[in-house]
C-alpha positions as CSV (number, residue, x, y, z in Angstrom):
1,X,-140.2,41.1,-152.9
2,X,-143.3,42.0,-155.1
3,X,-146.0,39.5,-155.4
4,X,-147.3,38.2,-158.7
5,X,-150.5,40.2,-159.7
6,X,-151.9,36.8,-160.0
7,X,-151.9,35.8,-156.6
8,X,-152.7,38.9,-154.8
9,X,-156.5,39.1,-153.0
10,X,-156.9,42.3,-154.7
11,X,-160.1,42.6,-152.6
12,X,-158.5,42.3,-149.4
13,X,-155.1,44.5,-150.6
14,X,-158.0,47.1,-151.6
15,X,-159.3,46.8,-147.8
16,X,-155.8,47.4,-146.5
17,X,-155.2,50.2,-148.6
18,X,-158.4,52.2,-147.7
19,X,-157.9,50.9,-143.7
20,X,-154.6,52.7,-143.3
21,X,-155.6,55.6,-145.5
22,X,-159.0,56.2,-142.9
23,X,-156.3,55.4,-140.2
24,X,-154.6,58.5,-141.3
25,X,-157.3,61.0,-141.9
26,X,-158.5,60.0,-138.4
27,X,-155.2,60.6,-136.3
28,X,-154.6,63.8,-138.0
29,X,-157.9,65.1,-138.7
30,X,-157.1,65.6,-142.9
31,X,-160.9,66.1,-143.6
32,X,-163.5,68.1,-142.6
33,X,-166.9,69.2,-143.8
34,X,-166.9,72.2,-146.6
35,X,-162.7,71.2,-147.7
36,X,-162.1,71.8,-151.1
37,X,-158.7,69.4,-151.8
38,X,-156.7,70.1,-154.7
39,X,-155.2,66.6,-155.4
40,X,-151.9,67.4,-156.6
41,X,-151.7,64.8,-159.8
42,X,-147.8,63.6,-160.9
43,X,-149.0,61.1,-163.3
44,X,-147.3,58.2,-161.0
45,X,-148.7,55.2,-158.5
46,X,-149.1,56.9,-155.5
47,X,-150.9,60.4,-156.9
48,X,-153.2,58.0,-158.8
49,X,-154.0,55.7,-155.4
50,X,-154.1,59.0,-153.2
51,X,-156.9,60.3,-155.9
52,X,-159.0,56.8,-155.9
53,X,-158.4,56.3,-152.5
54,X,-160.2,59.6,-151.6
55,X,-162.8,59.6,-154.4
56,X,-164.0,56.2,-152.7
57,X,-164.2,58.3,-148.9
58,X,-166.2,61.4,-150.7
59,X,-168.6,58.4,-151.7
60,X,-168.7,56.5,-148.8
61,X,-167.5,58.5,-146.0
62,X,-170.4,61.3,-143.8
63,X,-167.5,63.7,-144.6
64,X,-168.4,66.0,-147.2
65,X,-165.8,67.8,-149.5
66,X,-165.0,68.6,-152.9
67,X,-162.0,67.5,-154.8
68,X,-160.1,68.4,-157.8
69,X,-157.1,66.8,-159.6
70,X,-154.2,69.4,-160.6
71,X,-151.1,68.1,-162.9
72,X,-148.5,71.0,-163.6
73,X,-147.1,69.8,-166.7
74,X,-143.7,70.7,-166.8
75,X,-142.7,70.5,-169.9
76,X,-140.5,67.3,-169.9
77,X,-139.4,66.1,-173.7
78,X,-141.8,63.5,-174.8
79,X,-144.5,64.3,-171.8
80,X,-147.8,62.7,-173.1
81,X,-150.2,65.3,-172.5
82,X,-153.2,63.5,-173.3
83,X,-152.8,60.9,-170.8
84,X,-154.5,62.3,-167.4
85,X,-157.2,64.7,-169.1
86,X,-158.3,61.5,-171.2
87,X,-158.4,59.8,-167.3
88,X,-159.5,62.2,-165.5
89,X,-162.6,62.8,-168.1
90,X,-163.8,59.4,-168.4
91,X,-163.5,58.9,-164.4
92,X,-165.6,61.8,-164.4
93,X,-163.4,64.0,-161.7
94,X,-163.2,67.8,-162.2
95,X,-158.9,68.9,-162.8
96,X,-157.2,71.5,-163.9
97,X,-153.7,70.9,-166.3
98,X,-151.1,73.8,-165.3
99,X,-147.9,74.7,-167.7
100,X,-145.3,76.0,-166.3
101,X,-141.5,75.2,-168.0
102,X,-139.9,74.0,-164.8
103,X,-137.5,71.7,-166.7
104,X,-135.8,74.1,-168.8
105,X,-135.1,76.2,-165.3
106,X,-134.0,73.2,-163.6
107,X,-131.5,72.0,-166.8
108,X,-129.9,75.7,-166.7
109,X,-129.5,75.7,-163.1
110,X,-128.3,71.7,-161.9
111,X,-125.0,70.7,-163.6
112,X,-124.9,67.7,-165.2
113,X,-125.4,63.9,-162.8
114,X,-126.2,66.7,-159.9
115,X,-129.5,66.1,-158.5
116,X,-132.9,68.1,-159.8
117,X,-135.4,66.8,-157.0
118,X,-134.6,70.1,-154.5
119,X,-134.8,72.7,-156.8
120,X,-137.7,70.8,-159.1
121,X,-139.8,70.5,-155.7
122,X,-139.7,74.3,-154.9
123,X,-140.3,75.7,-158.4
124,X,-143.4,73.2,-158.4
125,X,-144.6,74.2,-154.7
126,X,-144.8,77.9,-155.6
127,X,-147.0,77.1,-158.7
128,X,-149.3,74.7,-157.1
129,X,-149.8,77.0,-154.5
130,X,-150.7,79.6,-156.7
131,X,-153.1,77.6,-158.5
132,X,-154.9,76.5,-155.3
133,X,-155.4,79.8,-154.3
134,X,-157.0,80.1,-157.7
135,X,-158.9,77.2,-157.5
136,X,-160.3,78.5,-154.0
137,X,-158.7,75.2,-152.6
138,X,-158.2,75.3,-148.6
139,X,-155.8,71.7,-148.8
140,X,-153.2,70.5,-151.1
141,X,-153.3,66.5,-151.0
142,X,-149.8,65.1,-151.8
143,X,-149.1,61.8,-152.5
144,X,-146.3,60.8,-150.0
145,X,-146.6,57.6,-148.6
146,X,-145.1,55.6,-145.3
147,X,-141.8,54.8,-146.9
148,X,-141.1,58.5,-148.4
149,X,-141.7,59.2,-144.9
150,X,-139.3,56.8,-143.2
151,X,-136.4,57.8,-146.2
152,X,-136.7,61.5,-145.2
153,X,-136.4,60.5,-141.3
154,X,-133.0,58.6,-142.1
155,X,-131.8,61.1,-144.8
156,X,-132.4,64.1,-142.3
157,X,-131.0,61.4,-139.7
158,X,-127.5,60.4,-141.6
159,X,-127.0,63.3,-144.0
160,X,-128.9,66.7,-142.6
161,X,-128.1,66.6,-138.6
162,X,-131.4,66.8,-137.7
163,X,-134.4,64.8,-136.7
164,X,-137.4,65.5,-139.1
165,X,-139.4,63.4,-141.1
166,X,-142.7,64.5,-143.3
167,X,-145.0,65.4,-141.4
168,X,-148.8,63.8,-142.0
169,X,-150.4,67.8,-142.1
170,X,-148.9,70.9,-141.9
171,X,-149.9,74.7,-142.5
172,X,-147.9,76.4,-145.0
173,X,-145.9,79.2,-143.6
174,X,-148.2,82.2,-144.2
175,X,-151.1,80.6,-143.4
176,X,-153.4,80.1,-146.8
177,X,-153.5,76.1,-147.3
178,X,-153.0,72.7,-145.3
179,X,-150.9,70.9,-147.3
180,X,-152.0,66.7,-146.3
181,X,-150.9,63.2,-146.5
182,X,-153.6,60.7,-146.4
183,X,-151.1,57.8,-147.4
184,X,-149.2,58.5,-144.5
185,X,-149.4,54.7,-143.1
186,X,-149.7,53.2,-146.6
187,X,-146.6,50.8,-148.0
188,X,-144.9,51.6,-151.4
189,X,-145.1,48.0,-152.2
190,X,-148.6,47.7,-151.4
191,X,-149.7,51.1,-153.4
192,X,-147.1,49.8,-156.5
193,X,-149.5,46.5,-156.2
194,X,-152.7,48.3,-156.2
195,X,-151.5,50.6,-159.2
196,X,-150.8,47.6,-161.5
197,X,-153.7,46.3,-160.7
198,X,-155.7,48.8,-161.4
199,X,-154.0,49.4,-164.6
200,X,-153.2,53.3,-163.9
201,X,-151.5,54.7,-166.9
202,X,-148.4,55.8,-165.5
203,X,-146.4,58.9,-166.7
204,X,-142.6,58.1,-166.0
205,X,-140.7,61.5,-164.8
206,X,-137.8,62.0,-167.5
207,X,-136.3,65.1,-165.9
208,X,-134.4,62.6,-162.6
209,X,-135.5,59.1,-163.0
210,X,-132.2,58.3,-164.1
211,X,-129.7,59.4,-161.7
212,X,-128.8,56.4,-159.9
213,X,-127.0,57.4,-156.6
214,X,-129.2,59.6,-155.7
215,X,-128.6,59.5,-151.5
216,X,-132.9,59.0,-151.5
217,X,-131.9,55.9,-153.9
218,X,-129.2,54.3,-150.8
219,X,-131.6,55.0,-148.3
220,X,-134.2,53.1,-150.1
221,X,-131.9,50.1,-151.1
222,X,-130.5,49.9,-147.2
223,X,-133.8,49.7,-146.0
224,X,-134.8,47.1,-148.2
225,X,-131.9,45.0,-147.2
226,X,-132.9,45.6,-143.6
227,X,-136.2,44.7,-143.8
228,X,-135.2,41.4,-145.3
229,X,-133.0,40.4,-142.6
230,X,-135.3,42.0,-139.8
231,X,-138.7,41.9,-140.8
232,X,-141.2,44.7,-139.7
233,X,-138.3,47.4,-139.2
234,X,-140.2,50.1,-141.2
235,X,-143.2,49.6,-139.3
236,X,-141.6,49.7,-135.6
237,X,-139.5,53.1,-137.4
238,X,-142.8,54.3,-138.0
239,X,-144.3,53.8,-134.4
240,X,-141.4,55.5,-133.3
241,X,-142.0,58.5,-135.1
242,X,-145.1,58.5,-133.7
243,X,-143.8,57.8,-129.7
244,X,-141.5,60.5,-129.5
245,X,-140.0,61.6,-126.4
246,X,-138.7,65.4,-127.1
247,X,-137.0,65.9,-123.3
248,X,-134.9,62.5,-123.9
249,X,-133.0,64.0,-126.9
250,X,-130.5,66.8,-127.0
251,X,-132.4,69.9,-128.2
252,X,-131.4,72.5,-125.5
253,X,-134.8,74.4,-126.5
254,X,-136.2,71.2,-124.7
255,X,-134.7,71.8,-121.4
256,X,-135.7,74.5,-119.0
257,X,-132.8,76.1,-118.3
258,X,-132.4,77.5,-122.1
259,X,-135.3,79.5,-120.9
260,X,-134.0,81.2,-118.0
């Protein structure tokens, strides 16, 4: 259950926040000297918390990199343009705003109450890649946090047949970019906390925010309802994901004999 904003120790939630992020950047090695990170920028809590999180480690950290903030407006009906370069220039951080007509695409091609999010993802991959390469970026920073990742485990789990989560770091496939996930270990609640706080001005996604049984939507609510009656599930699902014993499951590219 959220907290009231009133009674969080903002200072200490800001601590946390920053602890598991260095936590992550650590255990996977996300930054090195001479990156240049294009932060991909939705206009929601987590892209916002990603960017503040890692503006506060170029300060403070002996790891030196450049960032820039990247939004690929996609043309949504009533999408507020002026929002994020009137934030981005008073926060003083260099970005980029991209156009590319994604929503039209994704309206012709996704039948009505079907969902968008597959198709919407790999339409806005390919740009943002492009645009990196552009930008002379060698990472893409992605806002996914600790529950995202625990949702795709059980999705791939109950509806995929197969065991894969999201992965912290990750090469794309021909090699250009690292694609990263310094939230990795971060809780939605907590980043949801930190973004009201901080009074981000939040751009709502209009193209799927609506379609309510969305299978990422169950997953979600069935966590939630675990949690409550088991406390601390998410976080032993997470040290599982982290302990994994590959000769103990079922894979026969595991097992010797597949090689002979």
């Amino acid at each position: 259950m959220m907290q009231d904003l009133k009674t969080i120790d903002y200072q200490k939630l800001t601590k946390k926040l920053r602890a598991a992020t260095w936590n992550a950047i650590v255990d996977y090695k996300l930054l090195k000297d001479g990156d240049r990170i294009m932060v991909c920028l939705s206009g929601g809590k987590d892209s916002y918390t990603l960017l503040d999180i890692l503006l506060h480690y170029q300060k403070t950290s002996n790891i030196k990199f450049e960032l820039i903030a990247v939004n690929l407006d996609q043309k949504q009906p009533g999408f507020p343009v002026d929002v994020l370069p009137k934030y981005l220039t008073e926060l003083g951080v260099e970005f980029k705003i991209v156009e590319q007509d994604t929503y039209s695409v994704v309206k012709e091609k996704i039948e009505e109450g079907k969902t968008t999010c597959s198709l919407c993802s790999r339409l806005r991959r390919g740009r943002l890649y492009t645009t990196a390469e552009e930008l002379k970026c060698n990472k893409l920073a992605l806002g996914h946090h600790r529950d995202d990742i625990i949702e795709t485990f059980l999705l791939n789990l109950f509806f995929g047949g197969k065991l894969e989560a999201m992965p912290p770091k990750y090469t794309t496939d021909d090699g250009r970019f690292e694609v990263i996930r310094p939230l990795a270990y971060c809780k939605e609640e907590e980043i949801e906390l930190y973004s009201d706080y901080n009074k981000f001005p939040i751009i709502p996604c209009n193209l799927c925010g609506s379609q309510p049984k969305l299978q990422r939507q169950e997953i979600k609510n069935m966590l939630k309802k675990w949690e409550e009656q088991y406390p601390d599930r998410s976080s032993i699902i997470i040290t599982a994901l982290k302990n994994v014993s590959p000769s103990h499951l079922l894979d026969v590219f595991f097992y010797d004999d597949h090689h002979k």
